[in-house]
Structures are given as structure tokens and as C-alpha cells.
N, CA, C and O atoms as a GROMACS GRO file, in nm:
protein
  308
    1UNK      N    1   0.085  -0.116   0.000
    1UNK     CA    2   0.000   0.000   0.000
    1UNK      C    3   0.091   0.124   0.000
    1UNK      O    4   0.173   0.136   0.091
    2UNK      N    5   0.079   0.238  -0.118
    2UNK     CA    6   0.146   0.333  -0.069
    2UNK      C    7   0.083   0.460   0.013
    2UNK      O    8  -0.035   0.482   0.038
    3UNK      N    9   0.195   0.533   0.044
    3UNK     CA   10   0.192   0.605   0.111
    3UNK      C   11  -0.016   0.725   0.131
    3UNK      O   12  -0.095   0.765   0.216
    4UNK      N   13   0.002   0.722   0.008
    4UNK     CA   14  -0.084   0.819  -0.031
    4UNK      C   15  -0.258   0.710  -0.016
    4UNK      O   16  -0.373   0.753  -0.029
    5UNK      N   17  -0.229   0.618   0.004
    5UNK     CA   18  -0.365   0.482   0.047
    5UNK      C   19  -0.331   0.487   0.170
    5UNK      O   20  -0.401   0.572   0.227
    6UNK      N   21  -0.271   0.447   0.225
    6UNK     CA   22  -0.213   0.489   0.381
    6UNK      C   23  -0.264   0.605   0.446
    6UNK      O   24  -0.245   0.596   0.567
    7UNK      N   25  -0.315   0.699   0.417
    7UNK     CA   26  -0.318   0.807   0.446
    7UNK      C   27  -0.468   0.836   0.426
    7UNK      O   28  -0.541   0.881   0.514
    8UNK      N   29  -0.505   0.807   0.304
    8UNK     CA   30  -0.637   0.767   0.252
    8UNK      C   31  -0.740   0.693   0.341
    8UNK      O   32  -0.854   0.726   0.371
    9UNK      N   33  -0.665   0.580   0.375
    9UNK     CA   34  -0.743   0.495   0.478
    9UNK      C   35  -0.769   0.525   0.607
    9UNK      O   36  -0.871   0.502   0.672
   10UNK      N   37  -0.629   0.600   0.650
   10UNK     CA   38  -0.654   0.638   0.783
   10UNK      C   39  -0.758   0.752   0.803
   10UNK      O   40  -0.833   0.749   0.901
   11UNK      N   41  -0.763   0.873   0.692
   11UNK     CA   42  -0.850   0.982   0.703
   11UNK      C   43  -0.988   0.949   0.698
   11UNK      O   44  -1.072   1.028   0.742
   12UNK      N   45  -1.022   0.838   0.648
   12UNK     CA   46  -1.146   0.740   0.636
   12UNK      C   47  -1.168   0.687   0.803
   12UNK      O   48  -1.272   0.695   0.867
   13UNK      N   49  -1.056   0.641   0.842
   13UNK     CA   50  -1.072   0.555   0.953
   13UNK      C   51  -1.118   0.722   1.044
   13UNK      O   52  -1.219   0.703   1.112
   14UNK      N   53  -1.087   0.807   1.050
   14UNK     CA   54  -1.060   0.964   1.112
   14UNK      C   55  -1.263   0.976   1.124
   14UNK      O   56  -1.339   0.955   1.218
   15UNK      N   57  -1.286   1.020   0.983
   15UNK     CA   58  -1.394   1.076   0.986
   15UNK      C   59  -1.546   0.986   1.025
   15UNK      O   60  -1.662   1.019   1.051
   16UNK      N   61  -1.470   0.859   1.013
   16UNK     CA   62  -1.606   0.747   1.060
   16UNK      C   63  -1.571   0.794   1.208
   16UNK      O   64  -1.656   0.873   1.250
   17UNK      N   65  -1.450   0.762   1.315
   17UNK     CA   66  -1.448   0.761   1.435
   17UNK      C   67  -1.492   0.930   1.459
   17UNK      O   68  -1.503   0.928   1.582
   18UNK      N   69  -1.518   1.046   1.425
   18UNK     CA   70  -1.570   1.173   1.448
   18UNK      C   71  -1.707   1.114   1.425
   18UNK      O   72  -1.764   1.099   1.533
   19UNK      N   73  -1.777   1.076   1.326
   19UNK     CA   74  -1.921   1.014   1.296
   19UNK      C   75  -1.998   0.980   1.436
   19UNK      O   76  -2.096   1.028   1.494
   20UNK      N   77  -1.867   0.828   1.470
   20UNK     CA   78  -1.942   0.777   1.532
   20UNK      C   79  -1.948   0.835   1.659
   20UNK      O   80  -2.057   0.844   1.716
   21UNK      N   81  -1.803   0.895   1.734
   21UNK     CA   82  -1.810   0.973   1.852
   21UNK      C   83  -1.943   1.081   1.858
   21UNK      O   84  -2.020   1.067   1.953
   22UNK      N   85  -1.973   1.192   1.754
   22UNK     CA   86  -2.093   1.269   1.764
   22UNK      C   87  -2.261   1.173   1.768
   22UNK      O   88  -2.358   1.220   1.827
   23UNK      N   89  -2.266   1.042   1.698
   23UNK     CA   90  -2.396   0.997   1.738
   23UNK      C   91  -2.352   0.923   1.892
   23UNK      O   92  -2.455   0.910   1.958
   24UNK      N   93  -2.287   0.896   1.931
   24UNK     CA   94  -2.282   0.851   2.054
   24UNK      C   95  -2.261   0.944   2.164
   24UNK      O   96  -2.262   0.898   2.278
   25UNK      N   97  -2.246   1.053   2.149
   25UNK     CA   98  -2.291   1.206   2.205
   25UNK      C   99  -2.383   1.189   2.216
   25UNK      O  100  -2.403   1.104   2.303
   26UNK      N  101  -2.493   1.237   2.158
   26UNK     CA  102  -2.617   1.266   2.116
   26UNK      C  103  -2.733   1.188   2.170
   26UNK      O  104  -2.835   1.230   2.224
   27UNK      N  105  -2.679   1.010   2.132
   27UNK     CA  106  -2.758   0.937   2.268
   27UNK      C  107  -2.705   0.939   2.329
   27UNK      O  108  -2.780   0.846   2.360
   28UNK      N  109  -2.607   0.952   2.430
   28UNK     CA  110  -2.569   0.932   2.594
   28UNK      C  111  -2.651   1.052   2.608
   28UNK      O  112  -2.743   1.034   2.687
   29UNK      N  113  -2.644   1.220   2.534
   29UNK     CA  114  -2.702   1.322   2.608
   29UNK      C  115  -2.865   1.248   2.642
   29UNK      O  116  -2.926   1.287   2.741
   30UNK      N  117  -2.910   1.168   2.576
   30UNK     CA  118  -3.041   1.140   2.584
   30UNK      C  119  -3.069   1.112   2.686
   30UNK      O  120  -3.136   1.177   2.766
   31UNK      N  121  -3.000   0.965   2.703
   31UNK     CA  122  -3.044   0.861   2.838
   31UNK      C  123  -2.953   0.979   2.937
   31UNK      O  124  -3.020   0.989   3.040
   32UNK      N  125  -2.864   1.046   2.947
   32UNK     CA  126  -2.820   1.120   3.059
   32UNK      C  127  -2.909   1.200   3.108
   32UNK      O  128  -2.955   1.181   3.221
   33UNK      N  129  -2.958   1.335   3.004
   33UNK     CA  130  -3.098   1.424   3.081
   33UNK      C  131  -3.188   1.321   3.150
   33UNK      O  132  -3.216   1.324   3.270
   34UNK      N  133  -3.224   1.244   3.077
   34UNK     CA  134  -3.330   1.147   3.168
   34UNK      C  135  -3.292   1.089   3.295
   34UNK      O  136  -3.372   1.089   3.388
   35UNK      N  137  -3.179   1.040   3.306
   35UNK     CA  138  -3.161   1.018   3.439
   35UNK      C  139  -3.081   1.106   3.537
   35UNK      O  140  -3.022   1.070   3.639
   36UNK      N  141  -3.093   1.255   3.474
   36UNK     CA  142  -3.035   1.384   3.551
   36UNK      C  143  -3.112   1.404   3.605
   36UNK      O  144  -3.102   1.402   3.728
   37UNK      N  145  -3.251   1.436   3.529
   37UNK     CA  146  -3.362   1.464   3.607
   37UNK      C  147  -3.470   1.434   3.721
   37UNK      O  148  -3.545   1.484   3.805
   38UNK      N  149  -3.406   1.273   3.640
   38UNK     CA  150  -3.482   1.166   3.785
   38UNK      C  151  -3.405   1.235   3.902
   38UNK      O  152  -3.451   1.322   3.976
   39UNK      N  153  -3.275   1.179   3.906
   39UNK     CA  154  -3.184   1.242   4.013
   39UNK      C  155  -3.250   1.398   4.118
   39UNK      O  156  -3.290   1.423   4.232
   40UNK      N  157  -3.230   1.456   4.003
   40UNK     CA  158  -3.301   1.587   4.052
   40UNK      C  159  -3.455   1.611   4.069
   40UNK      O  160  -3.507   1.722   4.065
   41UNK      N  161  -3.522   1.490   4.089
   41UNK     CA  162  -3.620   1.458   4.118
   41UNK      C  163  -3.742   1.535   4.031
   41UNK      O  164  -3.862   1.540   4.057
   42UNK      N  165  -3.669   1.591   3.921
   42UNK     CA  166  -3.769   1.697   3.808
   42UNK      C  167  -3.842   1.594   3.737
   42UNK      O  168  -3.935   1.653   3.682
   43UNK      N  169  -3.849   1.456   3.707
   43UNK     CA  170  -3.914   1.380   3.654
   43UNK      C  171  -3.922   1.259   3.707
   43UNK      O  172  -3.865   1.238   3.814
   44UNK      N  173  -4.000   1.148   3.638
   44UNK     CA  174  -3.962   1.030   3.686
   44UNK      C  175  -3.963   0.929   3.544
   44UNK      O  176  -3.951   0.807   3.558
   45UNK      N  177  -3.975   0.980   3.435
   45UNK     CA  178  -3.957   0.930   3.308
   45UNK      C  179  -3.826   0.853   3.281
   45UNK      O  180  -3.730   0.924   3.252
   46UNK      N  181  -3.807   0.733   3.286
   46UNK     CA  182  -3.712   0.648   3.248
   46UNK      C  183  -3.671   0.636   3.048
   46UNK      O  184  -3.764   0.624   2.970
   47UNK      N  185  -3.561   0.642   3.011
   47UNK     CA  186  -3.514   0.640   2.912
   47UNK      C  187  -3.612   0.527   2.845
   47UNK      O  188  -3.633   0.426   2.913
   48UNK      N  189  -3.680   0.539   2.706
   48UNK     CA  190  -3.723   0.469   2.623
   48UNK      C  191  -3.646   0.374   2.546
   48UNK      O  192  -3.529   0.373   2.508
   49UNK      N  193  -3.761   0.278   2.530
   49UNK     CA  194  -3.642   0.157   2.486
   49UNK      C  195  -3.540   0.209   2.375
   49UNK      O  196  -3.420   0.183   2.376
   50UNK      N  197  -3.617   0.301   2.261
   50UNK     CA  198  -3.579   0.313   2.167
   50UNK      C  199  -3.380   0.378   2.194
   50UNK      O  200  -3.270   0.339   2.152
   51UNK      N  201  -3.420   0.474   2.270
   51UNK     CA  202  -3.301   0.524   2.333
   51UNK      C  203  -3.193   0.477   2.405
   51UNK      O  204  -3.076   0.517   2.405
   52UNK      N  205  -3.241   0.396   2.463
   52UNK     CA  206  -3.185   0.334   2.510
   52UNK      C  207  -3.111   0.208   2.437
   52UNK      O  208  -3.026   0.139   2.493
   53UNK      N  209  -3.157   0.187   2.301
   53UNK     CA  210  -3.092   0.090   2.209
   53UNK      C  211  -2.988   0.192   2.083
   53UNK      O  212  -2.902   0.150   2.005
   54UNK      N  213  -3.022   0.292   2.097
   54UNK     CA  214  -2.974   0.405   2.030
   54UNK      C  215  -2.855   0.394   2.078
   54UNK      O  216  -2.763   0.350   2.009
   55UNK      N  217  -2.836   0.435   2.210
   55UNK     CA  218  -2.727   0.416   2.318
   55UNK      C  219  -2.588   0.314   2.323
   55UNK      O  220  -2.469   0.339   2.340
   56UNK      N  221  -2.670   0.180   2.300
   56UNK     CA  222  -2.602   0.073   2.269
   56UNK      C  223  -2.562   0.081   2.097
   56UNK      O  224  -2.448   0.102   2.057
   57UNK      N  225  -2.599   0.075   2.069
   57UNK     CA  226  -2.573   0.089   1.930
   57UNK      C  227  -2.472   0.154   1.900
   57UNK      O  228  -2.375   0.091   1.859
   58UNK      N  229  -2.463   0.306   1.912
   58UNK     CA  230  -2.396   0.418   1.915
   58UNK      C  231  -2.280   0.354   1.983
   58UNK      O  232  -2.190   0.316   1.908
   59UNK      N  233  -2.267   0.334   2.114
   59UNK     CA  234  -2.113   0.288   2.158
   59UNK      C  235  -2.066   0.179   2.112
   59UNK      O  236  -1.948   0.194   2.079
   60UNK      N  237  -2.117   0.048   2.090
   60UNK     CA  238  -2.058  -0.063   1.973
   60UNK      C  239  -2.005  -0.027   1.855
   60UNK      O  240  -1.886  -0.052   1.838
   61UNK      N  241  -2.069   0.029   1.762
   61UNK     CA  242  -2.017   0.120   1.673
   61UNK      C  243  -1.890   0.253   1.693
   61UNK      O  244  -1.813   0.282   1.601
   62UNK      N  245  -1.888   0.293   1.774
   62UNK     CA  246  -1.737   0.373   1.779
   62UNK      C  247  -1.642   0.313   1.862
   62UNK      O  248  -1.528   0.357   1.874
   63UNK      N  249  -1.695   0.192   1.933
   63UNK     CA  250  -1.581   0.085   1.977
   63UNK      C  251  -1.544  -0.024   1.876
   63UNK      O  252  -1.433  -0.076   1.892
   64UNK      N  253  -1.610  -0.061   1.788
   64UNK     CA  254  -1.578  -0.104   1.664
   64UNK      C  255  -1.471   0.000   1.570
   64UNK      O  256  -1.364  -0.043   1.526
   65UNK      N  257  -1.509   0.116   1.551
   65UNK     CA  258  -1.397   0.223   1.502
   65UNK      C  259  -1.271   0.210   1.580
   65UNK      O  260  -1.171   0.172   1.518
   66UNK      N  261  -1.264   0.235   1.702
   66UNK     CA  262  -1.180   0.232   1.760
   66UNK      C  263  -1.078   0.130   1.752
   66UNK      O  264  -0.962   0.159   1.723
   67UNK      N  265  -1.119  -0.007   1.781
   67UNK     CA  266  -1.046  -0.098   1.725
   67UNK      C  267  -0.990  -0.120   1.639
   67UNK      O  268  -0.879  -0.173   1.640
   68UNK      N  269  -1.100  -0.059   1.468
   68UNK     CA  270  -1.027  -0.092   1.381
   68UNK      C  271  -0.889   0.013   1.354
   68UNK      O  272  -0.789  -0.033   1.298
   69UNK      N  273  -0.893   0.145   1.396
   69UNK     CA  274  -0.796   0.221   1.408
   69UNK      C  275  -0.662   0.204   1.493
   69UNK      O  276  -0.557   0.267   1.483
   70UNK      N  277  -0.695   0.100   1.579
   70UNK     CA  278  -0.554   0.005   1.667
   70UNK      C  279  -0.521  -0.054   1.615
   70UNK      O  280  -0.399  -0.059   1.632
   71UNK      N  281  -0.583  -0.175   1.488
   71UNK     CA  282  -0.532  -0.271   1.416
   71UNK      C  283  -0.436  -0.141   1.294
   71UNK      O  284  -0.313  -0.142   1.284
   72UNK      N  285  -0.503  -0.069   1.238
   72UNK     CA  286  -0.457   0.030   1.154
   72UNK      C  287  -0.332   0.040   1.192
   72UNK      O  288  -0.242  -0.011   1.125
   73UNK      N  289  -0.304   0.122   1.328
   73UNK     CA  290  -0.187   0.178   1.362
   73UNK      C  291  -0.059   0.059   1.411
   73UNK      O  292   0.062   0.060   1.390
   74UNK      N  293  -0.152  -0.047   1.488
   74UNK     CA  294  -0.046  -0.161   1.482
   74UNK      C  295   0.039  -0.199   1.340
   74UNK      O  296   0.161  -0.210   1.334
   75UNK      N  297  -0.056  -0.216   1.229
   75UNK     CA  298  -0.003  -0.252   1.076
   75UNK      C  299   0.084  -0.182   1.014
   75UNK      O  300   0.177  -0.230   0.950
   76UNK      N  301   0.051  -0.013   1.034
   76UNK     CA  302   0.151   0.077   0.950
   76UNK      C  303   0.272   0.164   1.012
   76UNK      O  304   0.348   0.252   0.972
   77UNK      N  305   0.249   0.085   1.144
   77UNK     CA  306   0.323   0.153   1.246
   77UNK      C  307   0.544   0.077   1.187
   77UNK      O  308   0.642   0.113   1.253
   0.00000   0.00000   0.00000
């Protein structure tokens, strides 16, 4: 692989792991307000399933990135 695929791949590997870090923002903020509020006793609404699979999803997916960007850096290192 040269240099310029190397580089290619990794900026690929870059912008999926930004992807996936911002949707896995986005649900944790979810299920977090919800159970801020319980806390703060402003509600008693428990996170929806849906969100709560959002959640999971979202972090499998940028721990999947993550990995593959360790195998990356192990290989071209």
C-alpha cells in the first residue's frame, strides 16, 4: 500500500471515528438528561427503549472504530 492509500485509509478511519463519537454524544445526552432529572427529582420518566438501544448501538459502533484504528496503527506503524 502506498503512502498516499495509507493516508487515505486512515483519514477514512478519522472521519467514521468523528461520525461515530458525535452519534454517541447525542444518545448518551439522551439517556443522561433522563436520568439527571430523575436524580433531581424533576421527573420520573425512564429512558425509552428506543433510546436506550440508540445508546447501545452508538457505543458498539465507535468501539468497533476504535479498534479498527488500533489494528490500523499496529499494521503501519
Amino acid at each position: 500500500m502506498s503512502e498516499s492509500d495509507i493516508y487515505f485509509e486512515w483519514q477514512k478511519l478519522c472521519d467514521e471515528h468523528e461520525a461515530a463519537k458525535n452519534a454517541y454524544s447525542q444518545a448518551f445526552s439522551a439517556v443522561n438528561q433522563k436520568f439527571a432529572a430523575i436524580a433531581r427529582q424533576n421527573s420520573r420518566a425512564n429512558p425509552i427503549d428506543g433510546e436506550i438501544s440508540e445508546f447501545e448501538t452508538t457505543w458498539d459502533t465507535l468501539e468497533d472504530v476504535k479498534q479498527r484504528m488500533k489494528r490500523f496503527v499496529k499494521t503501519y506503524s
